[in-house]
MARGUTI-976218 format. One record per residue: residue in one letter; x, y, z of N, C-alpha, C in turn. Coordinates in steps of 0.2 Angstrom, whole numbers, plus 5000, padded with zeros to 4 digits. Atoms other than C-alpha are relative to their C-alpha. Layout:
% MARGUTI-976218
AXYZXYZXYZ
...
% end
This chain:
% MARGUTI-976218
X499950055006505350134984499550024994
X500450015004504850174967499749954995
X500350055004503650044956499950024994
X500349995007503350054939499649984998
X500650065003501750004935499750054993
X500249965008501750134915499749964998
X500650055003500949974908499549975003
X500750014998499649964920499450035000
X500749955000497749994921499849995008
X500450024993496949994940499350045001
X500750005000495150014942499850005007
X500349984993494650074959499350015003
X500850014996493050034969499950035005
X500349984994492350154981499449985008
X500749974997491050124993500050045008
X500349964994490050195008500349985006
X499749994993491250205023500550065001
X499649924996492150335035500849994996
X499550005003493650245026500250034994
X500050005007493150305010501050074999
X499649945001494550455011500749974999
X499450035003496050335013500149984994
X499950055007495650274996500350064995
X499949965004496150444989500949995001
X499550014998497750404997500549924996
X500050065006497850234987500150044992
X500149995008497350314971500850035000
X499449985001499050424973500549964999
X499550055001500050284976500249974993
X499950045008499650194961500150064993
X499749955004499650364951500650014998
X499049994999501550404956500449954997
X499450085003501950204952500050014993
X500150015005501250254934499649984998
X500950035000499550184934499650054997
X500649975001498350234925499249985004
X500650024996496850254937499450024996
X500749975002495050254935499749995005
X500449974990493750264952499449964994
X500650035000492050174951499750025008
X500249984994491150254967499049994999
X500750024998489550194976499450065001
X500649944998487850324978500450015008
X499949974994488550304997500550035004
X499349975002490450344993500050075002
X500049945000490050504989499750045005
X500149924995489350575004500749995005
X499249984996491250555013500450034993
X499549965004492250604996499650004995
X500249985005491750684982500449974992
X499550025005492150614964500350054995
X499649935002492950784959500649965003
X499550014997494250724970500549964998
X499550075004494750554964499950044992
X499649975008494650654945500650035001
X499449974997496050774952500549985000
X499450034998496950654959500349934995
X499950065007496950514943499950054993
X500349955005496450654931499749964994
X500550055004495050514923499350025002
X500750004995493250544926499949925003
X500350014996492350474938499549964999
X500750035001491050314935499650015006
X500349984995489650354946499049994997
X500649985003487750344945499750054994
X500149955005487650514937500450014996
X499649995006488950504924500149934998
X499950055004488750344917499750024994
X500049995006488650354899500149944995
X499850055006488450224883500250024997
X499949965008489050354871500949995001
X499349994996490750324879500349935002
X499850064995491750174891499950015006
X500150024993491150244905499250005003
X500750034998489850134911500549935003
X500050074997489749964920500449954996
X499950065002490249854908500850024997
X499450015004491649924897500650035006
X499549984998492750024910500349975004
X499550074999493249844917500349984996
X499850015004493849794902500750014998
X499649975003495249894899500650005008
X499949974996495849874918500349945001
X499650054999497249744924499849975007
X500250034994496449734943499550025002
X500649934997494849814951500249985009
X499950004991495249844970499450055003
X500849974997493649894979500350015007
X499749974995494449984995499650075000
X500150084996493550005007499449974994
X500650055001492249875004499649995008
X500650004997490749875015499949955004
X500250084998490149715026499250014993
X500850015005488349755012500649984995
X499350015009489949744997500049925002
X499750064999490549605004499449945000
X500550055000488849505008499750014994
X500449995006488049564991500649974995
X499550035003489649514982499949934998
X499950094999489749334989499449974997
X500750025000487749324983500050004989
X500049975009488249404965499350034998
X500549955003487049544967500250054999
X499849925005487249684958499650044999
X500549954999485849814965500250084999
X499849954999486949964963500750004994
X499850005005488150024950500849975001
X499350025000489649974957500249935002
X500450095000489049794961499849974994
X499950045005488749774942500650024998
X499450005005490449834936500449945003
X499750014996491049724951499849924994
X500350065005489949584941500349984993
X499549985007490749634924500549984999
X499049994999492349624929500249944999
X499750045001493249464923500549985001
X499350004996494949494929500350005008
X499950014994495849504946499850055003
X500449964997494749554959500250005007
X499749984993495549624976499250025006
X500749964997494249684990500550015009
X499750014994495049755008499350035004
X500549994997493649755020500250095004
X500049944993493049915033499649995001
X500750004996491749885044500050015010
X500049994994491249895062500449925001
X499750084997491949735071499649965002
X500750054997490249665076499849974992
X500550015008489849685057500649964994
X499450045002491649605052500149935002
X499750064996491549455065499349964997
X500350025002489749435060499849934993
X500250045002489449265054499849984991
X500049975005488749315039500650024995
X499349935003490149425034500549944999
X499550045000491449275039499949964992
X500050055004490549165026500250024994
X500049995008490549265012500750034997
X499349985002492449315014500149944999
X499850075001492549135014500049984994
X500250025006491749114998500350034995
X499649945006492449264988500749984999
X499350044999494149174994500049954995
X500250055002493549024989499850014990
X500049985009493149114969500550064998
X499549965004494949194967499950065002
X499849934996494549354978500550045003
X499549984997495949434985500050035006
X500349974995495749485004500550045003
X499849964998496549625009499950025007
X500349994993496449605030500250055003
X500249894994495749765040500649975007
X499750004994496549805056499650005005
X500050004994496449785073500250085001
X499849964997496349955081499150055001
X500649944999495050125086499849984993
X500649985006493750115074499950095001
X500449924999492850285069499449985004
X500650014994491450225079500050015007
X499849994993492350215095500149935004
X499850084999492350025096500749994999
X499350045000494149935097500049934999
X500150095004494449785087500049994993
X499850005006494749715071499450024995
X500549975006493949805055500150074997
X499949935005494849975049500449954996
X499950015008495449965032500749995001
X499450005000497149915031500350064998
X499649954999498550035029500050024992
X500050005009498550115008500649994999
X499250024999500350085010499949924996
X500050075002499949895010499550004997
X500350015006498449905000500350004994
X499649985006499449984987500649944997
X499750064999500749824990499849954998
X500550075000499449694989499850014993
X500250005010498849774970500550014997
X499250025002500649784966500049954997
X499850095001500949604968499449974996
X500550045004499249554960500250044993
X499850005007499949654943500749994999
X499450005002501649614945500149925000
X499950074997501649414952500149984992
X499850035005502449284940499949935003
X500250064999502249104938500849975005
X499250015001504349084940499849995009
X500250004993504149144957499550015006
X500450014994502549134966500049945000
X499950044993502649044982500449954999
X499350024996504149004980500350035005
X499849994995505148994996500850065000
X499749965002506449134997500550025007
X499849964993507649195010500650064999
X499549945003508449375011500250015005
X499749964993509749425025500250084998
X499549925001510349615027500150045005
X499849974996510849755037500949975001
X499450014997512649765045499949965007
X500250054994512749645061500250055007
X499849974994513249725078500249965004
X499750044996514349645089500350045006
X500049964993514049695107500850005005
X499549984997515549785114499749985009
X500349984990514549815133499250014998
X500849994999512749845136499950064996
X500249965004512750015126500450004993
X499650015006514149995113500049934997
X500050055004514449895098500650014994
X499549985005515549855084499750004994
X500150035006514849865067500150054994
X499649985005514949935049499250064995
X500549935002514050065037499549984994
X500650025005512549965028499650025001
X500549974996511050035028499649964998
X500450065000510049865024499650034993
X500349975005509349975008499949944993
X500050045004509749844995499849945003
X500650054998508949695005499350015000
X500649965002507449805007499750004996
X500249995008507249834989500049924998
X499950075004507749644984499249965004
X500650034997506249574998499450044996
X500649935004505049724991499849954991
X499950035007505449644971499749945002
X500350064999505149474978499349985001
X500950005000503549494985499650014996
X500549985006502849574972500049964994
X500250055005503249444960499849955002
X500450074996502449314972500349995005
X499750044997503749254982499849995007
X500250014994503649174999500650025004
X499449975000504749295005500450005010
X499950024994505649265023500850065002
X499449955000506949425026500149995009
X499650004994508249425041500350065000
X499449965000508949575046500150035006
X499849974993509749705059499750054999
X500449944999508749845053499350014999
X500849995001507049935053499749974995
X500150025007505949865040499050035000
X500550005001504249945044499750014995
X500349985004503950005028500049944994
X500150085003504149815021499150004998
X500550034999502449755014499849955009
X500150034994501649675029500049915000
X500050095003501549485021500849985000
X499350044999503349475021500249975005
X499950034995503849375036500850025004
X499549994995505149455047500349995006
X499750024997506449405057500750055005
X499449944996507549535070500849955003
X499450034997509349505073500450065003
X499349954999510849595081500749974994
X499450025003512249505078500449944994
X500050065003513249375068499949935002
X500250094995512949215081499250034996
X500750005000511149275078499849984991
X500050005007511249305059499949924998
X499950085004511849115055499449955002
X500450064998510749035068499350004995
X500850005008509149115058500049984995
X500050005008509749095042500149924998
X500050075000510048905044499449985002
X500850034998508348885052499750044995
X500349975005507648985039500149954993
X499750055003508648895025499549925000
X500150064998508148735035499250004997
X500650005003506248775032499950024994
X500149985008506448845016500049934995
X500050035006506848685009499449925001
X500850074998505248565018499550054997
X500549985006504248705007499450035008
X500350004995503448745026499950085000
X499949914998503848945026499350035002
X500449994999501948975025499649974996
X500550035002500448895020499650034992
X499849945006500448915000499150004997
X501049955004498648994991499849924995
X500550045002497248874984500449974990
X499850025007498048884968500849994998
X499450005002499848864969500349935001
X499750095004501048704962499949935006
X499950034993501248644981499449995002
X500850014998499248634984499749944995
X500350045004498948534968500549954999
X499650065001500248404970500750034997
X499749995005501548484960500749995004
X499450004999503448464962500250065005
X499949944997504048594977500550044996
X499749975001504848724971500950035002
X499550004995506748754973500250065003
X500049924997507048894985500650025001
X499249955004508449044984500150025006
X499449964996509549124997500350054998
X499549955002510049294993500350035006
X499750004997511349325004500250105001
X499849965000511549515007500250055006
X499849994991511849565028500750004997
X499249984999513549645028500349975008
X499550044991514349515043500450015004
X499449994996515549575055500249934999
X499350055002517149465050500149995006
X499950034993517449485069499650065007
X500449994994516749495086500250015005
X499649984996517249565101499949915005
X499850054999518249385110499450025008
X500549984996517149475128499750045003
X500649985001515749535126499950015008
X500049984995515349655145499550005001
X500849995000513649655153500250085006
X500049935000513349835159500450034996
X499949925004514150005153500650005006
X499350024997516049985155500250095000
X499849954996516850155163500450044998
X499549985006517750285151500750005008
X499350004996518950325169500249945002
X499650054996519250135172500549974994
X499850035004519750105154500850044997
X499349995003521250225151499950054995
X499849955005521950335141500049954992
X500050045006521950185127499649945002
X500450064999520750045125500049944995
X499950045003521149885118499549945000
X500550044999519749765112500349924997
X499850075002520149575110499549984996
X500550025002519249515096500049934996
X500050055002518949345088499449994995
X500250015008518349285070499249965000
X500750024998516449255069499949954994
X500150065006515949095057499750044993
X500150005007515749115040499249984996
X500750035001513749095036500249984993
X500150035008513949075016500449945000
X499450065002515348965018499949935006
X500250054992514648855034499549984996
X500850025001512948855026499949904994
X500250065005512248685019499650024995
X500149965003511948735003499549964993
X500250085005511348574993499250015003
X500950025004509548584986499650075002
X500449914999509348794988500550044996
X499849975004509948914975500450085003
X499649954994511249044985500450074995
X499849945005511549224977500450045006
X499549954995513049314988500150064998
X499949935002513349504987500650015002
X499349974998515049584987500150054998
X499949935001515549754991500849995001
X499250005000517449794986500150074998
X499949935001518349964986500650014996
X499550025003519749894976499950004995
X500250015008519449934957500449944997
X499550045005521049804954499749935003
X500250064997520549654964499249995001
X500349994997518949684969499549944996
X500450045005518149594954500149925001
X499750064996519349454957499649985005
X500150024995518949434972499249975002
X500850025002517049424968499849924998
X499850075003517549294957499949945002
X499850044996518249184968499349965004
X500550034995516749174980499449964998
X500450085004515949044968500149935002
X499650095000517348904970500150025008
X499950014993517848964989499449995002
X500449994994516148974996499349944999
X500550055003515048864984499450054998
X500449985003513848994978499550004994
X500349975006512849004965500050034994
X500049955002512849164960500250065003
X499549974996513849314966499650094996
X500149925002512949524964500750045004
X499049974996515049624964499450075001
X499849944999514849794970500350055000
X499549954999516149934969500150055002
X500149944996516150054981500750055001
X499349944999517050224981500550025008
X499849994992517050255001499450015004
X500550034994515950245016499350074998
X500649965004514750385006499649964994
X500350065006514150234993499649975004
X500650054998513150155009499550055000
X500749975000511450215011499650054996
X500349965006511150294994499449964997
X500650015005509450284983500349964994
X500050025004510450194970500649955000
X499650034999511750074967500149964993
X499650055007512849964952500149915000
X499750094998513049764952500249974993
X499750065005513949644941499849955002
X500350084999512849484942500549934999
X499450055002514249344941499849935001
X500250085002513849164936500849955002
X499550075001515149004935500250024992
X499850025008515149034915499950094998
X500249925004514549234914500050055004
X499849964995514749404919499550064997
X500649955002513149534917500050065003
X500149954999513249714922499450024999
X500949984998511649774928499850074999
X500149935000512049964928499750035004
X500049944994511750104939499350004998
X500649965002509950134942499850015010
X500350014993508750134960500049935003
X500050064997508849994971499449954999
X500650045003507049934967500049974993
X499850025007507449924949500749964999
X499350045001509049844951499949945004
X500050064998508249714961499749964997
X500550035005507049674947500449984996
X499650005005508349674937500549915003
X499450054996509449534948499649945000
X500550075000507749414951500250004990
X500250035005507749404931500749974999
X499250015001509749384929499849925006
X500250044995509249254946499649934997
X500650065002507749154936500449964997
X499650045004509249074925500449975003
X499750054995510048994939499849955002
X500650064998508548864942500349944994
X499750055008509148784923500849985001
X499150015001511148804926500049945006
X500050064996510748694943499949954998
X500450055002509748574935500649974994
X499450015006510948554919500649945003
% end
């Protein structure tokens, strides 16, 4: 999935850990989104990566003890300034207790000082030196003055230890500084819920009935969400490892499965419970809960095999023809209680004459919201990099145009934000 972040600045903190390497693998990330990077690295940075490296890889010089300069921005003070996040990955268990203390004995502890804007920090340390008491307070406190904590993992350390304190994955680092330059007010921690995949409806223990989604447009719709804040809650029947890790997933097979989650999901989405919302958001300081959205995009088997086999049915018992009984599986959008959640349906049609119609329709038949049409040529239109929607309202009809399914999902929450007022009205 590609992010756009051309109007961005990121501001990268190096210091002294065996982690230091994965950060060169962050800087790329944010380069590729369009980011202008620039690197801040510690005297002890530099004996794992060299600051050749991070210029290379951001084509910026390199703040460092010996290249600081006032004849220039690159120093301590101004090359914050110009920067929309500083992410200090890794950070040290000493970064992290010197931080919480606001000492600034090294050069990348005062730019940290400097820095006025959004401050991320993802730890990496041993796990003695992570769990240590000290360490816990001053995460506590850094938390406590608008720090962003990006949590390590559980697994083999470089030391040989096992337990929690390597660096999180640059994947989700990368994620995490995303969402801190993309979040908006509209949608942080608001409560949100995304179905996808095609469902599978168990013929026998090895077979199944189902259809050719590749769950790609709900992927990219939760991806968009999260990054602009959201309390994001996706349901689906396919893989999602490459989801941010914050988003809250939910594994289904079939459509009995689909409905039950989506109505228990639904159900929590509108007590405002999905998860426990951040220090600073509406829900914390009294404020009205937010109303929470339903984008509907799981492609549901219409029907179910009527008997369902347990084991692996016998190509010699079944015959030269095999006839499956099947029965009509419930209608989640149009079963769902739908009163006090904002409900966006997706529709795929292959029918250029009807198809729109029929899109139409699933406003007044099903009580939606809001309706993303889609017009597919044939069974090679699933699992493409890019896709087309017609956003459809009660009063209006928006073509969104062909681009990648990331971009077309940013495109849908903004077409989406207007829905909050139509209800209201």
């Amino acid at each position: 999935m590609q992010i756009g972040l051309h109007d961005k600045t990121v501001l990268l903190g190096v210091t002294g850990s065996i982690a230091a390497y994965k950060t060169c693998e962050v800087a790329r990330l944010f380069v590729k989104a369009g980011a202008d990077v620039h690197v801040v690295m510690s005297s002890a940075a530099q004996r794992f990566v060299s600051a050749l490296t991070f210029e290379a890889l951001t084509g910026n010089p390199v703040l460092h003890e010996e290249s600081e300069s006032w004849s220039s921005d690159l120093n301590h003070i101004d090359i914050g300034k110009k920067a929309d996040i500083f992410l200090i990955a890794p950070a040290t268990a000493n970064t992290i207790n010197k931080l919480s203390k606001g000492i600034a004995d090294t050069l990348l502890l005062q730019t940290a000082l400097a820095y006025s804007g959004t401050l991320l920090i993802a730890p990496a340390a041993n796990t003695q030196m992570i769990a240590n008491h000290y360490t816990e307070g001053s995460l506590k406190m850094l938390a406590v003055n608008d720090v962003r904590i990006i949590a390590p993992q559980k697994k083999l350390l470089a030391c040989g230890d096992e337990g929690n304190g390597a660096l999180s994955e640059p994947q989700e680092i990368f994620y995490q500084g995303c969402k801190a330059l993309l979040e908006e007010g509209f949608w942080r921690d608001r409560k949100v819920v995304v179905t996808g995949g095609g469902t599978r409806e168990k013929i026998d223990e090895v077979r199944y009935l189902s259809n050719y989604s590749s769950g790609k447009m709900a992927k990219s719709l939760a991806t968009a969400l999260y990054l602009k804040g959201a309390d994001v809650c996706y349901i689906s029947t396919m893989p999602h490892e490459e989801l941010p890790a914050q988003i809250y997933t939910i594994d289904v097979e079939d459509a009995a499965e689909m409905l039950t989650y989506t109505v228990d999901a639904v159900r929590v989405a509108k007590k405002g419970v999905m998860r426990k919302p951040s220090l600073n958001s509406p829900e914390a300081i009294g404020m009205i809960q937010k109303t929470p959205y339903l984008f509907m995009v799981a492609a549901v088997a219409d029907f179910t095999p009527a008997y369902p086999q347990s084991g692996k049915l016998k190509k010699s018992q079944l015959g030269d023809q095999w006839e499956i009984s099947l029965k009509q599986t419930e209608d989640i959008l149009k079963s769902l209680n739908k009163e006090g959640i904002i409900t966006v349906g997706f529709k795929a049609e292959m029918d250029g004459k009807t198809g729109l119609e029929n899109a139409r329709n699933l406003i007044t038949h099903k009580e939606v919201t809001a309706v993303c049409y889609n017009l597919l040529q044939d069974s090679r239109s699933f699992g493409t990099q890019e896709n087309e929607v017609t956003f459809i309202t009660q009063t209006d009809e928006t073509s969104l145009g062909k681009m990648n399914k990331l971009a077309l999902s940013f495109s849908i929450l903004e077409q989406s934000r207007l829905l909050e007022k139509v209800t209201h009205e």
